[in-house]
C-alpha positions as CSV (number, residue, x, y, z in Angstrom):
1,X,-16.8,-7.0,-0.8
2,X,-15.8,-10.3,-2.1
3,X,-13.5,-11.7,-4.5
4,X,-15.3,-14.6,-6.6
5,X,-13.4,-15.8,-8.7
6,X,-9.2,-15.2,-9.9
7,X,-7.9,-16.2,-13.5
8,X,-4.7,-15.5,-14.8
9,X,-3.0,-15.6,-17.8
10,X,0.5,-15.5,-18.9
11,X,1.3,-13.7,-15.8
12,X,4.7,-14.3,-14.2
13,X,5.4,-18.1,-14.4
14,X,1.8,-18.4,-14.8
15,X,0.8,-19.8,-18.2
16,X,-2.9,-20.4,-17.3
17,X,-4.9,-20.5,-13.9
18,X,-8.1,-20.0,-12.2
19,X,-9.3,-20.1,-9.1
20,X,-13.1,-19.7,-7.5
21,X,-12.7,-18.6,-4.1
22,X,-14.5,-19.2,-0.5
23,X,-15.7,-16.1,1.0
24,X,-14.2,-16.7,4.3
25,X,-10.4,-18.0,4.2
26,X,-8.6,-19.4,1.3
27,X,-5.2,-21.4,1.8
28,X,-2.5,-21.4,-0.8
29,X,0.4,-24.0,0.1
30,X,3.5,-24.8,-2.0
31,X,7.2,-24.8,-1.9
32,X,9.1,-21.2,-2.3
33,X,9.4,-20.1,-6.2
34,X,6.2,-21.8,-7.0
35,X,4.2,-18.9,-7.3
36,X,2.5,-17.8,-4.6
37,X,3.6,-14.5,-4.0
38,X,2.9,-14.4,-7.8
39,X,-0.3,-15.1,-7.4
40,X,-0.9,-12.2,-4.7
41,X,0.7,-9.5,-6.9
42,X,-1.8,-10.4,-9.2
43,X,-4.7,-9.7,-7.2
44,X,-2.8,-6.4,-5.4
45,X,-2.7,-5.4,-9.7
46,X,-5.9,-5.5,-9.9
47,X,-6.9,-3.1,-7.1
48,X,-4.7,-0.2,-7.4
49,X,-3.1,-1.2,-10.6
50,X,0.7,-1.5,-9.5
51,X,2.7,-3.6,-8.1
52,X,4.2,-3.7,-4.8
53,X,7.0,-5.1,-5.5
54,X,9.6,-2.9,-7.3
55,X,9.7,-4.5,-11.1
56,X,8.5,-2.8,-14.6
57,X,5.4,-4.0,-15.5
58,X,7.2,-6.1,-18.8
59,X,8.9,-8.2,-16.1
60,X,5.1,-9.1,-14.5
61,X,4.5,-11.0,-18.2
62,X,5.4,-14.5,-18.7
63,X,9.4,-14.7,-20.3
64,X,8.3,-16.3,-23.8
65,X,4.6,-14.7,-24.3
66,X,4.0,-10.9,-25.2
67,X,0.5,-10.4,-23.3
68,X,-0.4,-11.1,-20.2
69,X,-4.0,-10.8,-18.4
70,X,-5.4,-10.5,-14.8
71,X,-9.2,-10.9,-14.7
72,X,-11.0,-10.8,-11.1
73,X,-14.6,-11.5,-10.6
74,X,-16.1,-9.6,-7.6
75,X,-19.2,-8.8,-5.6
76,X,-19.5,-5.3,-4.0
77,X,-22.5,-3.7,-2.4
78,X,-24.2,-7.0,-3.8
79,X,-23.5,-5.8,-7.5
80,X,-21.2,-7.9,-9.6
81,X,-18.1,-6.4,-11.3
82,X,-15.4,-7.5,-13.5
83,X,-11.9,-6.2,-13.4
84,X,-9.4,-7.3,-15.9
85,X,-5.7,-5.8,-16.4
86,X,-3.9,-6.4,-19.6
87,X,-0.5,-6.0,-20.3
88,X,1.8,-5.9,-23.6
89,X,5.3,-5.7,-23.7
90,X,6.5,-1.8,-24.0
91,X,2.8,-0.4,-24.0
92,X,0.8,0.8,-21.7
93,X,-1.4,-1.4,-19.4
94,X,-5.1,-1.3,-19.8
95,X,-8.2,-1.7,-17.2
96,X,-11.6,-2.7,-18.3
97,X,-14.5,-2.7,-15.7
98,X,-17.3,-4.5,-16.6
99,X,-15.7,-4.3,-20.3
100,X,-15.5,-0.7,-20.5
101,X,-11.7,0.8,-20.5
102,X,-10.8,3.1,-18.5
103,X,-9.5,6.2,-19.6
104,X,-7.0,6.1,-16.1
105,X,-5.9,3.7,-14.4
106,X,-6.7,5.9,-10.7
107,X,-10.0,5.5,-12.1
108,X,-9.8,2.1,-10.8
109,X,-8.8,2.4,-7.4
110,X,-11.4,2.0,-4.7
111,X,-12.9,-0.9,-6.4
112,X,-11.2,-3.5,-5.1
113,X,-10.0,-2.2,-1.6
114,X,-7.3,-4.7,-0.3
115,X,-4.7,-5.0,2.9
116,X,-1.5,-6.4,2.0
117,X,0.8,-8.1,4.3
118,X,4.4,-9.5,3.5
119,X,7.9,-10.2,5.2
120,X,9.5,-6.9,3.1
121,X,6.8,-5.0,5.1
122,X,9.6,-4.6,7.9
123,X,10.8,-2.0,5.8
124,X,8.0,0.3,7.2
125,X,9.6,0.2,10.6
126,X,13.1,-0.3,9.5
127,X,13.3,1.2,6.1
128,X,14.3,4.9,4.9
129,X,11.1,7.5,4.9
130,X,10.8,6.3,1.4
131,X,9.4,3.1,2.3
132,X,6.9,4.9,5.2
133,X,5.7,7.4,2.2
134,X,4.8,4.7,0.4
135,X,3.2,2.7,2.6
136,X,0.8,6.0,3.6
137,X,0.2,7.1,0.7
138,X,-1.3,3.5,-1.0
139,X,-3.2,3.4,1.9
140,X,-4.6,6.9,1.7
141,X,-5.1,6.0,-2.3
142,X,-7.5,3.4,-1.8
143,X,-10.2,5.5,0.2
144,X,-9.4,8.8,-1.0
145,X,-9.2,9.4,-5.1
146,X,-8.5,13.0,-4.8
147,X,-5.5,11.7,-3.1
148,X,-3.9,10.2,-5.3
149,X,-4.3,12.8,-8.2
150,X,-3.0,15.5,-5.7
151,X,0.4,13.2,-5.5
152,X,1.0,13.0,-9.6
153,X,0.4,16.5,-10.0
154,X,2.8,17.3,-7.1
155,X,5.3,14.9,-8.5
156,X,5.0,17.1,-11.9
157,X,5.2,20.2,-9.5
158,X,8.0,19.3,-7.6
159,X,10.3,18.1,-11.0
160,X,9.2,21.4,-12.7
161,X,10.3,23.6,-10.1
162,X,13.7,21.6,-9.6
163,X,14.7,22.4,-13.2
164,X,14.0,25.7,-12.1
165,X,16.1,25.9,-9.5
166,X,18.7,24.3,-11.3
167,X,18.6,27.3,-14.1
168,X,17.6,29.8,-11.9
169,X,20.8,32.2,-12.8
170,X,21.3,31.0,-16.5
171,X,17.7,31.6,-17.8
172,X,16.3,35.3,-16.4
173,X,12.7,34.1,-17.2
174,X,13.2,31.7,-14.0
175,X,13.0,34.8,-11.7
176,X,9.4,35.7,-13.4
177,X,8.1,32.3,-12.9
178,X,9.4,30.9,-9.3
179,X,7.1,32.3,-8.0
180,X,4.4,31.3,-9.6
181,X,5.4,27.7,-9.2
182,X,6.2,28.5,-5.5
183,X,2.2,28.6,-5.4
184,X,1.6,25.4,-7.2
185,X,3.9,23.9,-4.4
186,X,2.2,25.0,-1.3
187,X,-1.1,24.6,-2.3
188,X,-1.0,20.8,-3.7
189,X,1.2,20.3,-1.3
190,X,-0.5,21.6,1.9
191,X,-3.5,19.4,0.5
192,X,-1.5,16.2,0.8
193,X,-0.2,17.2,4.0
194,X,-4.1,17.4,5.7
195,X,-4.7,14.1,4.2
196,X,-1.7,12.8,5.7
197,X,-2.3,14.7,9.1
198,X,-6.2,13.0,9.2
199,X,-4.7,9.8,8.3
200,X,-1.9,9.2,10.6
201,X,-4.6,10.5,13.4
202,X,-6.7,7.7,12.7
203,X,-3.7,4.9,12.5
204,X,-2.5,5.8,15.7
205,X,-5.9,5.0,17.6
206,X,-6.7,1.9,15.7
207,X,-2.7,0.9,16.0
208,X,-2.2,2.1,19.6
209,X,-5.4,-0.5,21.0
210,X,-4.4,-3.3,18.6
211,X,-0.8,-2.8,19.8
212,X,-2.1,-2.4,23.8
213,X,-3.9,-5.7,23.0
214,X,-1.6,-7.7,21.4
215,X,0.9,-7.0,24.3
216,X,-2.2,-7.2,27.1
217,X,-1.7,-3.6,27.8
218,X,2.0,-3.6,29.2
219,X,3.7,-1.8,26.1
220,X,2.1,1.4,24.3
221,X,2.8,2.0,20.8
222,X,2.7,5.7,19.4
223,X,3.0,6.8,16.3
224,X,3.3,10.8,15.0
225,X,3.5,12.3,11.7
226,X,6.5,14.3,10.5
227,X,6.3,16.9,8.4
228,X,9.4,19.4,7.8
229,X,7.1,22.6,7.4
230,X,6.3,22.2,10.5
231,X,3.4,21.4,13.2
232,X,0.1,20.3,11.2
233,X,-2.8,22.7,12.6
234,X,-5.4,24.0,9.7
235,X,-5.0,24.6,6.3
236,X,-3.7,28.5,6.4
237,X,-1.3,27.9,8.8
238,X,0.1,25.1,7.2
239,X,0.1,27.4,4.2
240,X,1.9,30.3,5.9
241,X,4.8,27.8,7.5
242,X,5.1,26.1,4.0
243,X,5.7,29.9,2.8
244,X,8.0,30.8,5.6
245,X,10.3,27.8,4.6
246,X,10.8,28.6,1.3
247,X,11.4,32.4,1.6
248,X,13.6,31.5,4.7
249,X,15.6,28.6,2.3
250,X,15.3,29.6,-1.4
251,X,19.0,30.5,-1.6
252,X,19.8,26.7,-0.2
253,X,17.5,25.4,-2.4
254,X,19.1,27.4,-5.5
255,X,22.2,26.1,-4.5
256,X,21.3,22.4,-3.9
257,X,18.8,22.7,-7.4
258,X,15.9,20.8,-5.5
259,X,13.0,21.3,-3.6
260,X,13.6,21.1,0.0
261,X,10.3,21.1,1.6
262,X,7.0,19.9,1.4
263,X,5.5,16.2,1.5
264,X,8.0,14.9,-0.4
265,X,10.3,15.0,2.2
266,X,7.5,13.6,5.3
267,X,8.0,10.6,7.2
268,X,6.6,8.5,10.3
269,X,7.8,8.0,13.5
270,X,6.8,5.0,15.4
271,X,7.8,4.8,18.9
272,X,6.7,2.1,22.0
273,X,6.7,2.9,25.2
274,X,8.1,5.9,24.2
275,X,11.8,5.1,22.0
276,X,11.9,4.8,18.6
277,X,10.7,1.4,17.5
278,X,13.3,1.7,14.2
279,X,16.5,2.0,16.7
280,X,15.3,0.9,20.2
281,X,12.6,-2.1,19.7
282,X,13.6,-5.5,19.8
283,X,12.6,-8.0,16.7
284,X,9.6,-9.1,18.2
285,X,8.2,-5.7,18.9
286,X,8.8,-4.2,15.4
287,X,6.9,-7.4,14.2
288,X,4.2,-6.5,16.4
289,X,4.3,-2.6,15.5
290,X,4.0,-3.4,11.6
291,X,1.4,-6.1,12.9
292,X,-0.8,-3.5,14.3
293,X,-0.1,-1.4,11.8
294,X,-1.6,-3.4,8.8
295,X,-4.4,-4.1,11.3
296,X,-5.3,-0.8,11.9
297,X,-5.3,-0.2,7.9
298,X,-8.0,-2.7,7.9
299,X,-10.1,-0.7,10.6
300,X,-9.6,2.5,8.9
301,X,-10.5,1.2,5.2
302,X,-13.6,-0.5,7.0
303,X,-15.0,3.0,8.1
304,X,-14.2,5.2,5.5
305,X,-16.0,2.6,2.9
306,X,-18.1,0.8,4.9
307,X,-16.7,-2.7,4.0
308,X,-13.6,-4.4,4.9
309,X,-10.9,-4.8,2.2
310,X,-9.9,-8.0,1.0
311,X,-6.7,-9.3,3.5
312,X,-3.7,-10.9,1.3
313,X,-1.1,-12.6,3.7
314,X,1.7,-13.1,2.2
315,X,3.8,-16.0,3.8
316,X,4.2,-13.9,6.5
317,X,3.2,-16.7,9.4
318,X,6.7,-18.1,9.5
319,X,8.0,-14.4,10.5
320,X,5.8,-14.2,13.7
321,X,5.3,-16.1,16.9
322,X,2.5,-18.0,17.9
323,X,1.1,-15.4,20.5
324,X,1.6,-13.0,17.4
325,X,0.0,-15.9,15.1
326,X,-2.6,-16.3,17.1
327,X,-3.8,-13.0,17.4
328,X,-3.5,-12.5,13.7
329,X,-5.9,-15.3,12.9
330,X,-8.4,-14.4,15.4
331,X,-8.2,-10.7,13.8
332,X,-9.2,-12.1,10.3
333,X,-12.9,-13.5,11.6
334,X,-15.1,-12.1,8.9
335,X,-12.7,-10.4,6.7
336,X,-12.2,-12.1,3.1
337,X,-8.3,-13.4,3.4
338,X,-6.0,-14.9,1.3
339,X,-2.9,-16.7,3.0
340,X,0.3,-18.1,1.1
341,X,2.3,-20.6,3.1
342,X,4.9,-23.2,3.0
343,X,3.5,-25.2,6.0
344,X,0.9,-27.1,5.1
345,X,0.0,-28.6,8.6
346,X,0.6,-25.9,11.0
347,X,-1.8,-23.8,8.6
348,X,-4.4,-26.1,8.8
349,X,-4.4,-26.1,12.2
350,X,-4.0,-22.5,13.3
351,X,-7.5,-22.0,10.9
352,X,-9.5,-25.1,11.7
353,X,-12.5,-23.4,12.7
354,X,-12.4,-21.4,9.6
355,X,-14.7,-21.8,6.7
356,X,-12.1,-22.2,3.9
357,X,-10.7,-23.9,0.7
358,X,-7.3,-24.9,0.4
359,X,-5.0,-24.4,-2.5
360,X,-1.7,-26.3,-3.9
361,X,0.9,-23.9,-5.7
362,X,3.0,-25.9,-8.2
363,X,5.4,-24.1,-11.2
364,X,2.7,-21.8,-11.4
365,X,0.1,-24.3,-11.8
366,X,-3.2,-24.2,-9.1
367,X,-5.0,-27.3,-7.8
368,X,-7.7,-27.9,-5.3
369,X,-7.0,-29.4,-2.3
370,X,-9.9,-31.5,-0.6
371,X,-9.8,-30.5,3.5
């Protein structure tokens, strides 16, 4: 899979721009606030349709214009294909493949697989579950579709059921239904939790020999999945647990009017050599524990589609070392990548073997730059 070709309208401070891209490595330099992270949120948009950074979708269009659009040309199993985003203030956004709309926008992901990379990605190691949630479950997203219906319909599960909890006293009819919607929760949500369980699996191989590597085999990164039903084993024990905890807790959870267990409340522990990474690793090694991490994405994307995703590096050189550099760039050998810096120079250098074309970011204008 390879993006051919970016263009961008109205988009952020981006009145107009295109870009045709090298297959290998493409450089975007400019000064902070110019645009480039802009410019990767555009591309992210375009594959699961989303943003990864937290802003309503009227903030991604320009301040004085009403539309905006995102249009990526790509090649994928050597067929050409077209996706284009379009946005308008206080209405729903719209994806066209190959000028047909899509009816969803899920119906979009898997198209354009992609691996992003940024400073905030700290928050994965040092963040709240939240942020470790999310982080699974857009990478589940991308390779398994089912996935990501079984998460809206849990959300609509989980704030059903709440309500009822909430009037479980005041409205008799509650009583009738609970149970009912006791069922919708364990089964959705037992789904989500195998996903999970086969997911994290996989991580922790790819994460734990890209880890052993990077630190030439003297620290061991391990990373486990937490669920609050309990220990992951086959679907009808998970089932039976996820039963167990609500019959054991429903008075709690009348009390508290929520939902207190299920996927919703998961999370993942990372741990080298054996501590927690979040409490117990120095800077360095949570760099190189998310480092592994977004690596290992890559592996596990590669084998469930058979392609590699599309790599966007987000300025995130200037947060690592030049062991941890260095590694990085050899990694990226054969992958499509994108890479935003301020450095000019020292980017040029660290990729000079690379096949690549080099871009200038100015107020949300792009220009070529002749290597």
């Amino acid at each position: 899979m390879i993006v051919n070709k970016l263009i961008i309208k109205n988009y952020r401070n981006f009145k107009e721009a295109e870009a045709e891209l090298n297959d290998s490595l493409n450089l975007f330099i400019g000064e902070n606030g110019q645009g480039k992270t802009n410019l990767m949120e555009s591309i992210y948009i375009a594959s699961i349709g989303r943003t990864f950074r937290q802003n309503s979708e009227n903030e991604l269009i320009n301040f004085n214009e009403n539309k905006s659009s995102v249009e990526i040309h790509l090649t994928k199993n050597n067929y050409k294909v077209i996706i284009e985003i379009r946005l308008e203030k206080n209405k729903k956004k719209q994806v066209f493949i190959n000028g047909v709309k899509l009816d969803k926008t899920s119906e979009m992901i898997g198209i354009l697989n992609n691996v992003i990379f940024t400073p905030d990605d700290m928050k994965i190691i040092k963040g709240s579950p939240v942020e470790r949630r999310r982080f699974i479950n857009i990478d589940i997203s991308q390779i398994k579709p089912k996935y990501k219906y079984l998460l809206n319909k849990y959300k609509k599960i989980t704030t059903e059921r709440n309500m009822l909890l909430k009037n479980y006293h005041t409205r008799y009819e509650n009583k009738d239904i609970i149970g009912i919607w006791n069922d919708y929760l364990v089964n959705t949500g037992t789904e989500i939790i195998l996903y999970r369980n086969e997911y994290i699996n996989k991580l922790k191989k790819y994460s734990g020999d890209i880890y052993s590597n990077l630190t030439g085999n003297k620290e061991k990164l391990d990373i486990s999945y937490y669920s609050n039903i309990g220990p992951v084993t086959d679907r009808e024990e998970v089932k039976t647990l996820f039963y167990d905890k609500i019959k054991k807790n429903f008075n709690n959870e009348i009390l508290r009017g929520t939902s207190l267990y299920g996927p919703h409340k998961d999370d993942l522990t990372v741990k080298i050599n054996g501590k927690e990474c979040k409490y117990f690793g120095s800077q360095g090694q949570q760099r190189s524990a998310v480092l592994a991490l977004k690596l290992a994405e890559i592996e596990i994307i590669r084998e469930e589609a058979g392609e590699y995703p599309i790599l966007l590096l987000d300025d995130v050189l200037s947060e690592l070392d030049n062991k941890r550099k260095s590694y990085l760039i050899e990694h990226i050998k054969g992958i499509q990548t994108i890479i935003t810096s301020t450095d000019y120079h020292e980017l040029n250098a660290l990729t000079r073997n690379f096949n690549k074309k080099i871009f200038y970011i100015n107020e949300g204008k792009i220009s070529s730059i002749l290597d």
